[in-house]
N, CA, C and O atoms as CSV, one atom per row, in Angstrom:
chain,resi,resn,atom,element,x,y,z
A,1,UNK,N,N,0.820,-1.191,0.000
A,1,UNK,CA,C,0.000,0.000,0.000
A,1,UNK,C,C,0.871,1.265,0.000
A,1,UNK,O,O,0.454,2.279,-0.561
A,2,UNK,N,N,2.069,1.241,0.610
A,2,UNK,CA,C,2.808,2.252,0.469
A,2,UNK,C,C,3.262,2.637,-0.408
A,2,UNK,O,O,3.055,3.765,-0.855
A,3,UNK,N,N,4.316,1.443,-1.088
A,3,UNK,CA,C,4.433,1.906,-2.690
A,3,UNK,C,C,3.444,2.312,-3.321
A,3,UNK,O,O,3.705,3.418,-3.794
A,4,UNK,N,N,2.359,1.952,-3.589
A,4,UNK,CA,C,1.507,2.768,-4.091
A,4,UNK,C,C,0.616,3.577,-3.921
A,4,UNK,O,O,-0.523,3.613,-4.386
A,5,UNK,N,N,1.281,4.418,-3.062
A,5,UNK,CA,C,0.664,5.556,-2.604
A,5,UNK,C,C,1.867,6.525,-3.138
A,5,UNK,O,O,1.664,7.643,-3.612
A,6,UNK,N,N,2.970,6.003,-3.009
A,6,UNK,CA,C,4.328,6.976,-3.109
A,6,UNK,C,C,4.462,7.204,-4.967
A,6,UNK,O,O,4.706,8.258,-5.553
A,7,UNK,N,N,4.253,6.075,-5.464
A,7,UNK,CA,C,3.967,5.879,-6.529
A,7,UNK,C,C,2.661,6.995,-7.658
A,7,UNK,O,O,2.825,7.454,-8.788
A,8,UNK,N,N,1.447,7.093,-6.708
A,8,UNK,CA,C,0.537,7.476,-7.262
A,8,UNK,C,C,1.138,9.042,-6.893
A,8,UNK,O,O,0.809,9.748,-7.846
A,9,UNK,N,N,1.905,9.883,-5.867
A,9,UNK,CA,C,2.023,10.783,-6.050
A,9,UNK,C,C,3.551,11.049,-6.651
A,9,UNK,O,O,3.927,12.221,-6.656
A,10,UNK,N,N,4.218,10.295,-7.025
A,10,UNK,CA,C,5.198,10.473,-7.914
A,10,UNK,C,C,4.295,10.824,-9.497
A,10,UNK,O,O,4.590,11.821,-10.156
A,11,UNK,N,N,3.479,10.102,-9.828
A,11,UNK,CA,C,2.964,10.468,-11.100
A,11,UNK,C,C,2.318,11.841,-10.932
A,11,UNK,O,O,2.738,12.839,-11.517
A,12,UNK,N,N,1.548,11.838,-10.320
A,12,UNK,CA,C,0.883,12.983,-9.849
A,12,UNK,C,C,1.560,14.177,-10.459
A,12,UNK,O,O,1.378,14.913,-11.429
A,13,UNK,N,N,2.717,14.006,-9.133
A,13,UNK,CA,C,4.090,14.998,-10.023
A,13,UNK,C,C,4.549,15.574,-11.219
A,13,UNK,O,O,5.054,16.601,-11.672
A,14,UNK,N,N,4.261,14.766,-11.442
A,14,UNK,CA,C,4.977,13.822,-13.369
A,14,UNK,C,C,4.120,15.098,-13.982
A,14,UNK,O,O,4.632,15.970,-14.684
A,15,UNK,N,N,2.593,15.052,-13.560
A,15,UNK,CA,C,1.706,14.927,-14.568
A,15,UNK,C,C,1.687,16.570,-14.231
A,15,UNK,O,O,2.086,17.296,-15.142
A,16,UNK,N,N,1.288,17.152,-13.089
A,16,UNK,CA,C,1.179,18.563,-12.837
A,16,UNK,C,C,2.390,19.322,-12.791
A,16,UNK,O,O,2.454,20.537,-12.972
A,17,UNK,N,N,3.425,18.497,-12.521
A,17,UNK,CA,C,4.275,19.795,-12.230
A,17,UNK,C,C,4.986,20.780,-13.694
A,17,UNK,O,O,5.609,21.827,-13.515
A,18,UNK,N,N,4.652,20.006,-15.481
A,18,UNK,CA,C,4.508,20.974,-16.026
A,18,UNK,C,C,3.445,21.623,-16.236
A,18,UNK,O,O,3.747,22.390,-17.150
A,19,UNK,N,N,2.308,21.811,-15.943
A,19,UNK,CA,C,1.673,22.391,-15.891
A,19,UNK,C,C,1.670,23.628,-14.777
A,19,UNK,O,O,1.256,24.759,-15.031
A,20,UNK,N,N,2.137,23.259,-13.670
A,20,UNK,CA,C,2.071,24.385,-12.861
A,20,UNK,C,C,3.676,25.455,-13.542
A,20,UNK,O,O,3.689,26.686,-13.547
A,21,UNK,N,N,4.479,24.843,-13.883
A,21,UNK,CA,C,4.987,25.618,-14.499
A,21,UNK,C,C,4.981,26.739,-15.885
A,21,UNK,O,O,5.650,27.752,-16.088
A,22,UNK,N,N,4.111,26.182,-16.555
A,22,UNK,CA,C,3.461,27.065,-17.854
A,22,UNK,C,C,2.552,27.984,-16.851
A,22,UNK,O,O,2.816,29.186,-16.854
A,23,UNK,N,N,2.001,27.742,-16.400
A,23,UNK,CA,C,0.967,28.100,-15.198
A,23,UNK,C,C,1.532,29.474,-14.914
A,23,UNK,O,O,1.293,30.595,-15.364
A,24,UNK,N,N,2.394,28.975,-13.976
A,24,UNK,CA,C,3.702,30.281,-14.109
A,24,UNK,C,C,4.046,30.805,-15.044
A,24,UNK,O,O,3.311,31.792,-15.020
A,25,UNK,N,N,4.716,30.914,-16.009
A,25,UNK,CA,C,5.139,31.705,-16.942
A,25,UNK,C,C,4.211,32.092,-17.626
A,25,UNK,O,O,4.333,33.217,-18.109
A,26,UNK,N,N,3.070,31.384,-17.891
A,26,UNK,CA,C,1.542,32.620,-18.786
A,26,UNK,C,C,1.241,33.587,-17.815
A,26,UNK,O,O,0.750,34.582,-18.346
A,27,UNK,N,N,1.373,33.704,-16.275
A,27,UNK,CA,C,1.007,34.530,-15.385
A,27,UNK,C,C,2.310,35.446,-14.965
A,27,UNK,O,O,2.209,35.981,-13.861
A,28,UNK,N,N,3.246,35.638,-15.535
A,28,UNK,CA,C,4.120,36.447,-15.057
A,28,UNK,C,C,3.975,37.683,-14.578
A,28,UNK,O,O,3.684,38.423,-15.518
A,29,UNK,N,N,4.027,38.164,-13.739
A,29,UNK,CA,C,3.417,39.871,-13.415
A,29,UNK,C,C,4.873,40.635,-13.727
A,29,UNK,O,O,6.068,40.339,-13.738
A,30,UNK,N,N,4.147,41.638,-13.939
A,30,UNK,CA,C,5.296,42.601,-14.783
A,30,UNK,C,C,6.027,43.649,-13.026
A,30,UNK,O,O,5.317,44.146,-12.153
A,31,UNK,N,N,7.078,43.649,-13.066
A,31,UNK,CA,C,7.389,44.091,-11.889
A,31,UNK,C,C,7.755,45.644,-11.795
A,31,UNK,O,O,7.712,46.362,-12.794
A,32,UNK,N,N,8.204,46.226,-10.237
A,32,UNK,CA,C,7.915,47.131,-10.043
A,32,UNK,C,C,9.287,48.255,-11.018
A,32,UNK,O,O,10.472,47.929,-11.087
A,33,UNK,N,N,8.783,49.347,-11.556
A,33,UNK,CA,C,10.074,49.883,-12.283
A,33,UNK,C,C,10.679,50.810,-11.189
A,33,UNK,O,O,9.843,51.482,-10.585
A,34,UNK,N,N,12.258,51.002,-10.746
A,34,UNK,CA,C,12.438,51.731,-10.439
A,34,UNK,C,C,13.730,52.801,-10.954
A,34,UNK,O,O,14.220,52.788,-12.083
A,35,UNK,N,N,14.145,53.740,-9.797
A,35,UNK,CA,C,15.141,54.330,-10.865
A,35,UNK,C,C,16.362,53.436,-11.171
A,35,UNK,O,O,16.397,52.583,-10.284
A,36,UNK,N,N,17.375,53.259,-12.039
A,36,UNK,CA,C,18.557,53.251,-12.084
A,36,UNK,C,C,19.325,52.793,-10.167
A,36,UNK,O,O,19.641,51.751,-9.592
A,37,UNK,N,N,19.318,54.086,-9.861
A,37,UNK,CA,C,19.944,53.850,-8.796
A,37,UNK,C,C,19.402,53.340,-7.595
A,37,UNK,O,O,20.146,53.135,-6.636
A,38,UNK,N,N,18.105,53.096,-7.535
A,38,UNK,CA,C,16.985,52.364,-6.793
A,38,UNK,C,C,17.284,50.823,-6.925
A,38,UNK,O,O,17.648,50.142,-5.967
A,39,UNK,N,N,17.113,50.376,-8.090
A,39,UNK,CA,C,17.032,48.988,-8.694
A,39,UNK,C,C,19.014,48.469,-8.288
A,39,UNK,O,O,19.267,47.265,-8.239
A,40,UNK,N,N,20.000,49.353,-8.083
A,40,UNK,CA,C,20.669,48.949,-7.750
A,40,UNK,C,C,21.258,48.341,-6.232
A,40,UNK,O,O,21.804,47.313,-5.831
A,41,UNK,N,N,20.757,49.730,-5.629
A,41,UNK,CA,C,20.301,49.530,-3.990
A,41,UNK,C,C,19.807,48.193,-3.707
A,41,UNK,O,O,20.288,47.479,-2.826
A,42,UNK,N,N,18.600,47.780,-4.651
A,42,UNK,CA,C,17.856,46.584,-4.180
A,42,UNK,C,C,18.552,45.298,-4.476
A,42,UNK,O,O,18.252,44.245,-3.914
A,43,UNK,N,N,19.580,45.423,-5.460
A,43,UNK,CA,C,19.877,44.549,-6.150
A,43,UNK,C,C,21.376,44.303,-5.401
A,43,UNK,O,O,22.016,43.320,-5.772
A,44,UNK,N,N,21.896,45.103,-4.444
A,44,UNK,CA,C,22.938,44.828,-3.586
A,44,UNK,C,C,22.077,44.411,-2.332
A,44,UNK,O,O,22.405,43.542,-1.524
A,45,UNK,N,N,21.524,44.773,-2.316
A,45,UNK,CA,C,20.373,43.948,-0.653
A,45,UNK,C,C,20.168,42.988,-0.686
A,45,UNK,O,O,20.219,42.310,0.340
A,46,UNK,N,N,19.756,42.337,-2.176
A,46,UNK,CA,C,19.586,41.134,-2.655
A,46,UNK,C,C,20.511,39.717,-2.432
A,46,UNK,O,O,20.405,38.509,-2.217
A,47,UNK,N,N,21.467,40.772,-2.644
A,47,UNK,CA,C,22.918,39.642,-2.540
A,47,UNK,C,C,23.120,39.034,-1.498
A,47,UNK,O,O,24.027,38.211,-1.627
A,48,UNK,N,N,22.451,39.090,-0.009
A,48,UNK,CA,C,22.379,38.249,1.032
A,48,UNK,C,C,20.679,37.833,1.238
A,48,UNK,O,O,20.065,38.029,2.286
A,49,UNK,N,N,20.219,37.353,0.264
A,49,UNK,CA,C,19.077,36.552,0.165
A,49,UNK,C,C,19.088,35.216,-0.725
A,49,UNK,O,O,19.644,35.463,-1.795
A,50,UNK,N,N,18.861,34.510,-0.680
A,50,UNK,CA,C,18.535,32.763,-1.458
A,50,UNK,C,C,17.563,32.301,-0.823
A,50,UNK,O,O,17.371,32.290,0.393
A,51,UNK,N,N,16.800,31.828,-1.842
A,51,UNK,CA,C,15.236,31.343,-1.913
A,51,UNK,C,C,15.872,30.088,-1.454
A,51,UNK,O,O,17.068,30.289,-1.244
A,52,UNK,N,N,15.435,28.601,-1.171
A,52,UNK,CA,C,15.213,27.432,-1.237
A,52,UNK,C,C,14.305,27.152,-1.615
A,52,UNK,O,O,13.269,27.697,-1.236
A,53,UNK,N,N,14.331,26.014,-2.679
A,53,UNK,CA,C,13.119,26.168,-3.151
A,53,UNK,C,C,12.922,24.480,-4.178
A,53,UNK,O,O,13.837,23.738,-4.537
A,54,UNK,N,N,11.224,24.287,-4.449
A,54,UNK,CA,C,11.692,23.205,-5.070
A,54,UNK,C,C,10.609,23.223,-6.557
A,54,UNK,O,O,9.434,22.900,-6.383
A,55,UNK,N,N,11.159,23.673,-8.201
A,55,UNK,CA,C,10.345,24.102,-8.894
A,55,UNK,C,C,8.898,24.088,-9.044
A,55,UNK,O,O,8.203,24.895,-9.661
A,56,UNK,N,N,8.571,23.134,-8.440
A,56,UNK,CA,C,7.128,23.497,-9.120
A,56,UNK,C,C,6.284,23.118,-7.454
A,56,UNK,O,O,5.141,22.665,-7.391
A,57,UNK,N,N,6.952,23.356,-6.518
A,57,UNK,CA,C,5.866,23.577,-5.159
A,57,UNK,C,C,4.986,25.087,-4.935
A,57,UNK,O,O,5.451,26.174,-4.593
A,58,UNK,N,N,3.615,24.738,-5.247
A,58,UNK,CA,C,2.678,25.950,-5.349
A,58,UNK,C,C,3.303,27.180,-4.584
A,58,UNK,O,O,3.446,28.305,-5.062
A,59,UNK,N,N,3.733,26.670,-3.004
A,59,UNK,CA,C,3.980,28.033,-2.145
A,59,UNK,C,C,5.447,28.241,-2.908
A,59,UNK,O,O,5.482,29.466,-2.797
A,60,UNK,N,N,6.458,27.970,-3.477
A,60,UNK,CA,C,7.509,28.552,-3.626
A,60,UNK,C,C,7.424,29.239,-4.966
A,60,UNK,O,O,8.104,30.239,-5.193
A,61,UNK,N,N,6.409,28.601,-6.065
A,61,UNK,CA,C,5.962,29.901,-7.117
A,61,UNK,C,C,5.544,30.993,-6.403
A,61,UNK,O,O,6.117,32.082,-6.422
A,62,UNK,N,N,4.584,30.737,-5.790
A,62,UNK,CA,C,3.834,32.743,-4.956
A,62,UNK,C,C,4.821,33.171,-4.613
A,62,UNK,O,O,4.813,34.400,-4.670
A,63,UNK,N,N,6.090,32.586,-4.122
A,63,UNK,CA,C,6.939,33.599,-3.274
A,63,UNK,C,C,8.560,33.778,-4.672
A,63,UNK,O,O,9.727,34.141,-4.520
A,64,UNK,N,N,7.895,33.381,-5.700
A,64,UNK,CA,C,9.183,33.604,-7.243
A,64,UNK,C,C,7.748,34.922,-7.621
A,64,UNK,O,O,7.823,36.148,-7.543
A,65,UNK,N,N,6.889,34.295,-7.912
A,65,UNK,CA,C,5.733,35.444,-8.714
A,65,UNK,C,C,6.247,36.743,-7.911
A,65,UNK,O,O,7.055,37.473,-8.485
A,66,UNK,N,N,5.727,37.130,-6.344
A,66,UNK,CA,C,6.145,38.008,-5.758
A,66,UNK,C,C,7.597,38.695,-5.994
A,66,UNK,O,O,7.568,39.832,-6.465
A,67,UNK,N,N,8.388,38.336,-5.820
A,67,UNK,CA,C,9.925,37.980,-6.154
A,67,UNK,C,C,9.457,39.021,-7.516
A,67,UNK,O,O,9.647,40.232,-7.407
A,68,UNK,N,N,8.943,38.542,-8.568
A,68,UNK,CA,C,8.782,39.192,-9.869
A,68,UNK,C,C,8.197,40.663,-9.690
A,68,UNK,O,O,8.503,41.811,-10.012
A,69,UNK,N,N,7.515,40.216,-9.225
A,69,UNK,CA,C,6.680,41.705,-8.907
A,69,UNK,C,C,7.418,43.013,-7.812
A,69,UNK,O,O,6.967,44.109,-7.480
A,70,UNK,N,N,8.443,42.464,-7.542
A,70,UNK,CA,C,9.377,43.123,-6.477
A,70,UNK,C,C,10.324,43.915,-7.495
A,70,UNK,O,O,10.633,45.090,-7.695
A,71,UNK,N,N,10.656,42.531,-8.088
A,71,UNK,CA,C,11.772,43.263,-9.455
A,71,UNK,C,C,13.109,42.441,-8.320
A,71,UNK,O,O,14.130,43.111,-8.169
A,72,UNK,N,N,13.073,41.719,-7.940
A,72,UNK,CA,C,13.940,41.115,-7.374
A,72,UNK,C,C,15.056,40.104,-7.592
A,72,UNK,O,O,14.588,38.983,-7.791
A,73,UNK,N,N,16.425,40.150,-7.618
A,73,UNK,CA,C,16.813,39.199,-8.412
A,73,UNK,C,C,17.873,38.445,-7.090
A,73,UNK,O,O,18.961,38.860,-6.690
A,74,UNK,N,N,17.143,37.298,-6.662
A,74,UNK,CA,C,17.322,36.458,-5.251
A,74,UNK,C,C,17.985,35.292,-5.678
A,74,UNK,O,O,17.556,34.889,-6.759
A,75,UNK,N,N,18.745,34.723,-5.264
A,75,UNK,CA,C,19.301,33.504,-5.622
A,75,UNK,C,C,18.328,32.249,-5.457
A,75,UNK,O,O,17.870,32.025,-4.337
A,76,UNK,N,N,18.041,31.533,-6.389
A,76,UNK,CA,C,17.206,30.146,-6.248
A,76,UNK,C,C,18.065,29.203,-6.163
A,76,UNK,O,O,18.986,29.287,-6.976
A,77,UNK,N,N,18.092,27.911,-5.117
A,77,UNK,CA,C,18.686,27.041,-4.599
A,77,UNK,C,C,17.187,26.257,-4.588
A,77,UNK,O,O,16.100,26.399,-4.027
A,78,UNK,N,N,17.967,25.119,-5.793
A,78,UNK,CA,C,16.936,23.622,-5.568
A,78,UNK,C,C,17.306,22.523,-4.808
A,78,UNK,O,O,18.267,21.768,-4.957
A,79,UNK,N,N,16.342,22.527,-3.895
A,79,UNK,CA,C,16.714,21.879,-2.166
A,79,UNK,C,C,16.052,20.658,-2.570
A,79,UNK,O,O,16.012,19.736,-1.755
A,80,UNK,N,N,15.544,20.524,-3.675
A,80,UNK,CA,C,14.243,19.052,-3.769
A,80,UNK,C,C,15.554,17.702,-3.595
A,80,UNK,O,O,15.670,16.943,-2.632
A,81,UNK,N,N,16.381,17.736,-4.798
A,81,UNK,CA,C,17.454,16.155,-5.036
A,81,UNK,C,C,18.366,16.345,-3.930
A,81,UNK,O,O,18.869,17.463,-3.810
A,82,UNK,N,N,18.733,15.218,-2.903
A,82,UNK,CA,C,19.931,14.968,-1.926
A,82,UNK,C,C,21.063,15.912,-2.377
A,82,UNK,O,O,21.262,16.356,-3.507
A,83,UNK,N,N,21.626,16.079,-1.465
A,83,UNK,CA,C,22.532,16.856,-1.982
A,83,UNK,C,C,23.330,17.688,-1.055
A,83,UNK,O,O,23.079,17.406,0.116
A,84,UNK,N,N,24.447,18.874,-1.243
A,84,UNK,CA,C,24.775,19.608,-0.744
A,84,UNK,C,C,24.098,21.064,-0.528
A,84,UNK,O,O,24.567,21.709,0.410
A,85,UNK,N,N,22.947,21.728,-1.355
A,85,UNK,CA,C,22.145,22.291,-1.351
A,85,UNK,C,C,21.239,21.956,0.198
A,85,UNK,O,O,21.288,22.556,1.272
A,86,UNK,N,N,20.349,20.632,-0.270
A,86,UNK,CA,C,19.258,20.381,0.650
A,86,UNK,C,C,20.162,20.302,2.378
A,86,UNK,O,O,19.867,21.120,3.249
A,87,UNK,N,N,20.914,19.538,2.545
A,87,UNK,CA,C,21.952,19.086,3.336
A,87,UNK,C,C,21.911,20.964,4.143
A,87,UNK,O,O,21.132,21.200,5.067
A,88,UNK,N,N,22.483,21.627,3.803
A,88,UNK,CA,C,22.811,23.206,4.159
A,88,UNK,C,C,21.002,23.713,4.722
A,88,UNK,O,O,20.730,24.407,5.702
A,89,UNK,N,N,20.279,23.256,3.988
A,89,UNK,CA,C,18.893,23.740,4.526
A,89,UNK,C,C,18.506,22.719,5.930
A,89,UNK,O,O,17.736,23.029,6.839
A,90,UNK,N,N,18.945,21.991,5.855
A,90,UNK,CA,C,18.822,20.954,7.177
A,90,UNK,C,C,19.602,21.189,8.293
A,90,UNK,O,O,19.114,21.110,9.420
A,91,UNK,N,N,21.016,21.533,8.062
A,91,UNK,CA,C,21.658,21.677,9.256
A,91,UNK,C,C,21.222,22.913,9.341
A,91,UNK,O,O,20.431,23.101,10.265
A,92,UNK,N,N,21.555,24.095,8.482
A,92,UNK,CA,C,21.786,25.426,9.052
A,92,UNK,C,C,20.377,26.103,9.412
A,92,UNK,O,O,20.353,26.979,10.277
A,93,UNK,N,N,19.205,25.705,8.757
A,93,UNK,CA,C,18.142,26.158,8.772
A,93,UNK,C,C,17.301,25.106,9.797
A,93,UNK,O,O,16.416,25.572,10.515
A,94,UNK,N,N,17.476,24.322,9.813
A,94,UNK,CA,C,16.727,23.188,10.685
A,94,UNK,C,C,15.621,22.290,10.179
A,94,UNK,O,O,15.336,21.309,10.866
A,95,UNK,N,N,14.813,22.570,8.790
A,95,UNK,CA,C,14.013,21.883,8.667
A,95,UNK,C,C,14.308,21.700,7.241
A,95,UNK,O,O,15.215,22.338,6.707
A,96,UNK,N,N,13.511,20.770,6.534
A,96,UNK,CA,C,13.926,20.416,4.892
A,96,UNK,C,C,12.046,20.509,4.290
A,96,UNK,O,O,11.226,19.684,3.885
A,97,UNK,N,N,12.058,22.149,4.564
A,97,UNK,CA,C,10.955,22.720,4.253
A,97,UNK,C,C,11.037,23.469,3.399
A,97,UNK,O,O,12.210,23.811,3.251
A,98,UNK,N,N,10.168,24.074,2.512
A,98,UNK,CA,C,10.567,25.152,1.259
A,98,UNK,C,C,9.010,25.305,1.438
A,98,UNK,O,O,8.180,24.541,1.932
A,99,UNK,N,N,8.871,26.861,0.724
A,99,UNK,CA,C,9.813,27.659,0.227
A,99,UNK,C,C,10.638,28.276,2.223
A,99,UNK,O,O,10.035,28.524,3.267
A,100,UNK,N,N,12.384,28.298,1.853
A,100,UNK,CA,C,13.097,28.869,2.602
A,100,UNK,C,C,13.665,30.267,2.373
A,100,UNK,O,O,14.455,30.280,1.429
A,101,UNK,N,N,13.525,31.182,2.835
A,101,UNK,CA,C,14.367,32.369,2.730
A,101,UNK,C,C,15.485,32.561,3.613
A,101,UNK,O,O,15.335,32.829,4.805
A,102,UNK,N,N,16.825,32.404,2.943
A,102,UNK,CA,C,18.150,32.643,3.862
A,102,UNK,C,C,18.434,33.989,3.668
A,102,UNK,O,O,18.717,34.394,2.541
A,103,UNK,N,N,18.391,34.784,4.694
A,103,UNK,CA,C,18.962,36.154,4.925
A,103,UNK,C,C,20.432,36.252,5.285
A,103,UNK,O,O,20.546,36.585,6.464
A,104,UNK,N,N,20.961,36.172,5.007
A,104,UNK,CA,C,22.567,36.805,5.598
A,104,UNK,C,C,22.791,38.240,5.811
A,104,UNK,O,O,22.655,39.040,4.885
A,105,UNK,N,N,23.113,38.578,6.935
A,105,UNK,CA,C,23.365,40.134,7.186
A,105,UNK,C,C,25.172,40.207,7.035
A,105,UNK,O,O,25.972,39.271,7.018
A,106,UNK,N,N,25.357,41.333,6.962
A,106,UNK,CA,C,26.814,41.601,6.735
A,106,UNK,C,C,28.133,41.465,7.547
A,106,UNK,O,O,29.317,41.721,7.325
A,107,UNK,N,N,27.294,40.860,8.764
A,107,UNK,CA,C,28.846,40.486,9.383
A,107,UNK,C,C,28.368,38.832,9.599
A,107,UNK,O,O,28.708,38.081,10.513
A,108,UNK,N,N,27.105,38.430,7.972
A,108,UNK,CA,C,27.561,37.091,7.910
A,108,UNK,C,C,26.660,35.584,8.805
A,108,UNK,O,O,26.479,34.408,8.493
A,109,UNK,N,N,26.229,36.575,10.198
A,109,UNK,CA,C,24.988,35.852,10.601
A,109,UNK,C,C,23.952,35.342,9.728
A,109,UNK,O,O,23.709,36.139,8.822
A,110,UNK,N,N,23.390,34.483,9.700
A,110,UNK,CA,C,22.147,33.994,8.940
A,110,UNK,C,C,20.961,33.713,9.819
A,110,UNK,O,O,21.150,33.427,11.001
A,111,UNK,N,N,19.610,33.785,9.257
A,111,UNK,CA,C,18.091,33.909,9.532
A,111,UNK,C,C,17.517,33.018,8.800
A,111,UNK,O,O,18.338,32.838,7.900
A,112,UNK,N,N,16.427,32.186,8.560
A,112,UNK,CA,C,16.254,31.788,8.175
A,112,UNK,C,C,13.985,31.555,7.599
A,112,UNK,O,O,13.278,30.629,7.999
A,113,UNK,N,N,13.716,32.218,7.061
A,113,UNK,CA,C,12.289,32.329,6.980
A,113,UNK,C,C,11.312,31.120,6.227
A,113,UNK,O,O,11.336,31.006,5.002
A,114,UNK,N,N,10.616,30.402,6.922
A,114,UNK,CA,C,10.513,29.084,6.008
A,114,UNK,C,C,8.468,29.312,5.660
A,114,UNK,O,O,7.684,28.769,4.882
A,115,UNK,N,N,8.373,30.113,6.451
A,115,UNK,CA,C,6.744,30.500,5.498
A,115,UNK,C,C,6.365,31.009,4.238
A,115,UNK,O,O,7.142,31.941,4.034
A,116,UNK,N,N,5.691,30.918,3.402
A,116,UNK,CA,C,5.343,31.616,2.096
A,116,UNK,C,C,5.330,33.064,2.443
A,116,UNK,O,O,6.128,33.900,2.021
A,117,UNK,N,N,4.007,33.335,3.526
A,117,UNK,CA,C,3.187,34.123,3.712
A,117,UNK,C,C,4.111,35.480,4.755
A,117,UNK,O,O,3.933,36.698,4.775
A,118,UNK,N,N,5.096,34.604,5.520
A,118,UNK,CA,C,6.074,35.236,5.759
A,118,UNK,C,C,7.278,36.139,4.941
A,118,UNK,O,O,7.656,37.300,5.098
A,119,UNK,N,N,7.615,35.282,4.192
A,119,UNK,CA,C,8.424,35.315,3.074
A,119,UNK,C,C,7.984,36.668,2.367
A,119,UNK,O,O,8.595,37.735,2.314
A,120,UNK,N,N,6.932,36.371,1.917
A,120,UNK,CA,C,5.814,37.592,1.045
A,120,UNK,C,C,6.181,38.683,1.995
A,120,UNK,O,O,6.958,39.591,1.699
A,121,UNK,N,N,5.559,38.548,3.204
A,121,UNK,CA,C,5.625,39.805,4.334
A,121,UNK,C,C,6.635,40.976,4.188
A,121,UNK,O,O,6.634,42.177,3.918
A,122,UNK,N,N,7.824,39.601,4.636
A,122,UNK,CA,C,9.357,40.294,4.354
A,122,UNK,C,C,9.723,41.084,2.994
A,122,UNK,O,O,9.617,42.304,2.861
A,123,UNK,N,N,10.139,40.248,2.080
A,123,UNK,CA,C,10.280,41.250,0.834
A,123,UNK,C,C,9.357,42.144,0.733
A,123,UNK,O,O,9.824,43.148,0.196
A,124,UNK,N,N,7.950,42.286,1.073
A,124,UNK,CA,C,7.307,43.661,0.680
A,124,UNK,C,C,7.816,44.746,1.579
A,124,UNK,O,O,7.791,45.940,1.279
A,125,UNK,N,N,8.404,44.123,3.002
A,125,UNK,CA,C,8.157,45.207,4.166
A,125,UNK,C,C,10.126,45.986,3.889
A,125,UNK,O,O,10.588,46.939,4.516
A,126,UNK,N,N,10.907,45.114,2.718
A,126,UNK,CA,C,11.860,45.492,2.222
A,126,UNK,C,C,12.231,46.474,1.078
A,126,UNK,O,O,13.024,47.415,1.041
A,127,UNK,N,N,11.257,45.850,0.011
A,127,UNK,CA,C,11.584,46.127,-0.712
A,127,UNK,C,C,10.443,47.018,-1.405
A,127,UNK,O,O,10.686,47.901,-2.228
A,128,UNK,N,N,9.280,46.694,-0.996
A,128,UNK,CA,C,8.237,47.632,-1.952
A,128,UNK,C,C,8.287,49.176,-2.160
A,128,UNK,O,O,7.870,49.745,-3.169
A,129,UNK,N,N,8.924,49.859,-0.939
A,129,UNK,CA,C,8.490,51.027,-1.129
A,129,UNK,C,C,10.103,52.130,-1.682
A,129,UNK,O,O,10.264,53.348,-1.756
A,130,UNK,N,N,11.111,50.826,-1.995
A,130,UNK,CA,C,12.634,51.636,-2.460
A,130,UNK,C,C,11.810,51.993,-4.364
A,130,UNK,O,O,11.192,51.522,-5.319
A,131,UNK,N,N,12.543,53.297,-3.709
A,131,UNK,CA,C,12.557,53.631,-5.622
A,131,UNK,C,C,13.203,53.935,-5.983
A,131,UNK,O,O,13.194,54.140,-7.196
């Protein structure tokens, strides 16, 4: 019964996860314009952020769509296959949950945000109102 349960949502997979990806890309939202020297600001803030993430999990599109709509350009780390990626979200972050947001501040500490809805929170309460 187990195998085929693990089985039926391996296909599952198979079957939706291109779809949720076209899904995505016909829905792209056009993101926020800012100046020159705005979009750079954000785009050095950026540089201590990485998503975790695993392509086609519903909550980690809302928090790439958002991401788009920010004008944000965040590092994506695919935590789904074993690995040295996922491995780093387990020890350093504690759980092998996505979508993850790793913050690094500048003397290098790390944070770690593992809600969508959180996630969303943060980048807006960052980034929405730089121009």
């Amino acid at each position: 019964m187990k195998s085929f349960v693990r089985f039926f949502f391996k296909t599952l997979r198979i079957v939706l996860g291109p779809v949720m990806l076209l899904k995505e890309a016909l829905t792209r939202p056009k993101g926020i314009v800012r100046s020159p020297a705005g979009q750079e600001a954000v785009d050095q803030a950026c540089k201590g952020l990485a998503l975790y993430q695993y392509k086609t999990c519903p909550f980690c599109i809302k928090v790439r769509q958002e991401m788009r709509r920010l004008s944000l350009t965040v590092a994506k780390v695919d935590a789904q296959p074993e690995g040295p990626d996922r491995a780093a979200l387990v020890q350093q972050g504690g759980q092998a949950k996505v979508p993850c947001l790793k913050i690094t501040d500048k003397t290098g500490n790390s944070r770690w945000i593992y809600d969508s809805k959180e996630i969303i929170s943060y980048l807006r309460s960052q980034f929405a109102q730089v121009t």
